[in-house]
Every structure is written in structure tokens, then in C-alpha cells.
C-alpha positions as CSV (number, residue, x, y, z in Angstrom):
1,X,-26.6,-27.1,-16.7
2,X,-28.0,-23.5,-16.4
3,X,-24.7,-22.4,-14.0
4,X,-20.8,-23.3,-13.1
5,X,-18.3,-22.6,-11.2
6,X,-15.4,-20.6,-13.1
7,X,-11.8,-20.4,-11.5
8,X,-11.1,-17.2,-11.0
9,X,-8.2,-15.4,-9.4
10,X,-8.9,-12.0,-8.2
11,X,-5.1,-11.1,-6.0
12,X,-1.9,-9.7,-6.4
13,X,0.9,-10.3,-4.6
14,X,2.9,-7.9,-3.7
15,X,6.8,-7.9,-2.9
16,X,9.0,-5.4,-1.5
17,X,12.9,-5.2,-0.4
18,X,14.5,-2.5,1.7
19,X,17.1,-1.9,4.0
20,X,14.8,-0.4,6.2
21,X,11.4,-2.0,7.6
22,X,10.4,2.6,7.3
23,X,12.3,2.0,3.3
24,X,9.8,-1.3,2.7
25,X,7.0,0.6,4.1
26,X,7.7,2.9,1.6
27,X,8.3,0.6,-1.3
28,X,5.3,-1.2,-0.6
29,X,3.1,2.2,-0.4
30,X,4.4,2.9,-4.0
31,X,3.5,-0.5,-5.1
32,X,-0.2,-0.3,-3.9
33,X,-0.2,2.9,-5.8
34,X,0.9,1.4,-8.7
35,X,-2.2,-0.9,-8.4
36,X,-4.9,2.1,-8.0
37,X,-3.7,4.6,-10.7
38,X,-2.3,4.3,-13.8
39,X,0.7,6.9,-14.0
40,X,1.3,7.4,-10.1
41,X,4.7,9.7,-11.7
42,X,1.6,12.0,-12.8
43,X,0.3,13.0,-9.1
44,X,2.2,16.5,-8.4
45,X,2.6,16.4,-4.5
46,X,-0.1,19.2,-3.7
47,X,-1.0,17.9,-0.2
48,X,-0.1,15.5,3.0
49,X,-2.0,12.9,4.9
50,X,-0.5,12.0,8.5
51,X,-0.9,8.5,9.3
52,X,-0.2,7.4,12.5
53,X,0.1,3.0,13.1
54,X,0.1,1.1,16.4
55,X,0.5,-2.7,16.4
56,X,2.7,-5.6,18.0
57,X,4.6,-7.0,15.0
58,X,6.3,-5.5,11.8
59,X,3.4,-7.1,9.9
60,X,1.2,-5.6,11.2
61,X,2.2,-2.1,11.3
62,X,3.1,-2.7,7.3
63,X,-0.5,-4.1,7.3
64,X,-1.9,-0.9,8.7
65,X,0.2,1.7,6.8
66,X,-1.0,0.1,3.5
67,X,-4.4,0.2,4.4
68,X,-4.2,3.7,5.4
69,X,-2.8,4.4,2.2
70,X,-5.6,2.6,0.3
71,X,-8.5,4.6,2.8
72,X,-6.9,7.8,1.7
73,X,-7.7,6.9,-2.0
74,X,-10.6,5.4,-1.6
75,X,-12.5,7.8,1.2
76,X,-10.7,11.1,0.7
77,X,-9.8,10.4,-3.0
78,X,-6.0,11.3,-1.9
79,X,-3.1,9.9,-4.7
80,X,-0.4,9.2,-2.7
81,X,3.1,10.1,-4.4
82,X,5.9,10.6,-1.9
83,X,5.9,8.6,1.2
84,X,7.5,9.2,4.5
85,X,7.5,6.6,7.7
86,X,9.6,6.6,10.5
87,X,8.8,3.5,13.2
88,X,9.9,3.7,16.4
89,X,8.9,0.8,18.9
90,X,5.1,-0.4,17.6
91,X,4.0,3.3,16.5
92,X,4.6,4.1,13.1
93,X,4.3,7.9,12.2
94,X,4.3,8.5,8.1
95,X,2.9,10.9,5.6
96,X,1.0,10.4,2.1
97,X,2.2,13.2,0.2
98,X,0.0,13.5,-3.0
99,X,-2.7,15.4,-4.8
100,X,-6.4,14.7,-5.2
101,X,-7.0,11.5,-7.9
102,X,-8.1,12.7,-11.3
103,X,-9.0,9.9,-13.9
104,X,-7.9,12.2,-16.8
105,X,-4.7,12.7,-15.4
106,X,-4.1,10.1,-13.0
107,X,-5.9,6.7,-14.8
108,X,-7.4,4.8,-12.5
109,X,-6.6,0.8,-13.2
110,X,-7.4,-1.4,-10.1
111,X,-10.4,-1.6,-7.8
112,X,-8.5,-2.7,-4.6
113,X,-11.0,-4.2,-1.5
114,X,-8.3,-4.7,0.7
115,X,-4.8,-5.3,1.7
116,X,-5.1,-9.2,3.7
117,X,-3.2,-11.0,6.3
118,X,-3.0,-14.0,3.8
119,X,0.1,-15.0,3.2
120,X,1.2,-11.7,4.4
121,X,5.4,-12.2,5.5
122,X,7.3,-9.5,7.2
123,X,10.6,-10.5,7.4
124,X,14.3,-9.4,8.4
125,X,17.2,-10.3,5.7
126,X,20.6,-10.5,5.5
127,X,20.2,-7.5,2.9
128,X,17.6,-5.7,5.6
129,X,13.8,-6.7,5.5
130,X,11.0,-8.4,2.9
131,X,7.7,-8.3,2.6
132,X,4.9,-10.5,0.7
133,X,1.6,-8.6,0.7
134,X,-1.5,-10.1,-0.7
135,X,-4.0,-7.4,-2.0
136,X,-8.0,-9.0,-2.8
137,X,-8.8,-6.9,-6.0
């Protein structure tokens, strides 16, 4: 047989907890990090990105925050480090506070093509909110 098929699983799933749905925004931002460099402690905050979200649901806005935080790595080659987000009705207003990536000093690790909708859970707790994020890699 000159070919086969070879299961492979290319994903991470990523979880986050907060009080806040702005706090799991937050969390989840570092997380993603955490996926595309190696030391994110490393990035010295040297510069901001605004981000600025509209959409219907909590999962979405989380949806669009993280993808605005992977754009800024991957188009403007921004490291995000300190995040802020504050949500108010279905606009979400944050800032990626970072430095430009460096592979000596930052290390990259993951090649992330997207954050997905698939399985993606947005949810209120007794504890605050949760989120399941599913990022193709």
C-alpha cells in the first residue's frame, strides 16, 4: 500500500475560570500566549494594541478577543503580556500590552491557525464564568 491514513490530533483545548467574563478574557489571552511563545514572563511590556470586539453572545466576544490576540502575533509580531478588557453590553474594549516577539528571547513553541467555534463553551458559574476554547494548531 504506497499511502495511509495516520490519526492525528492537531488541537488544544483550552480552559479558563474567572470571576469575571473581562478576568476569563484575560486568563484565556494568557493561555493563548502560553501556546505561541515559550517564556511569555520574558516579554517586558514595551507597547499596547487596542482591541476593540462587537458580537451578540459572551462566546463570541471571547472568540474575537482571542483572535485579536493571535492577529497581533502573527501580523504585527506583537507578544502580548498584560492584558486589559472591560465589556460593557456586546462591545468589548481591551489592550495587548507587550513587546515585539523575539525567538532568542521570547521562544517561539506553537504554530496556532486559529482559535474555533468547536466545542467552544462560554458559560456563567456559581464561582463566576468558564470557558472551553479549542485552538487548531
Amino acid at each position: 500500500m504506497p499511502w495511509s491514513h495516520v490519526p492525528h490530533t492537531a488541537d488544544v483545548v483550552i480552559e479558563a475560570e474567572a470571576p469575571t467574563l473581562e478576568a476569563l478574557c484575560v486568563e484565556a489571552a494568557e493561555a493563548l500566549t502560553a501556546l505561541l511563545v515559550a517564556d511569555p514572563a520574558a516579554v517586558a511590556e514595551a507597547a499596547a494594541e487596542p482591541v476593540q470586539v462587537r458580537a451578540a453572545s459572551p462566546e463570541e466576544l471571547l472568540l474575537g478577543w482571542l483572535r485579536a490576540v493571535q492577529l497581533a502575533f502573527e501580523l504585527d509580531r506583537h507578544v502580548g503580556r498584560r492584558f486589559g478588557v472591560k465589556i460593557e453590553g456586546g462591545a468589548l474594549e481591551g489592550v495587548i500590552g507587550g513587546a515585539p516577539f523575539d525567538v532568542a528571547r521570547h521562544g517561539a513553541t506553537t504554530e496556532v491557525k486559529g482559535v474555533t467555534y468547536h466545542g467552544l463553551v462560554v458559560e456563567r458559574t456559581p464561582a463566576g464564568w468558564r470557558a472551553r476554547v479549542l485552538v487548531d494548531l
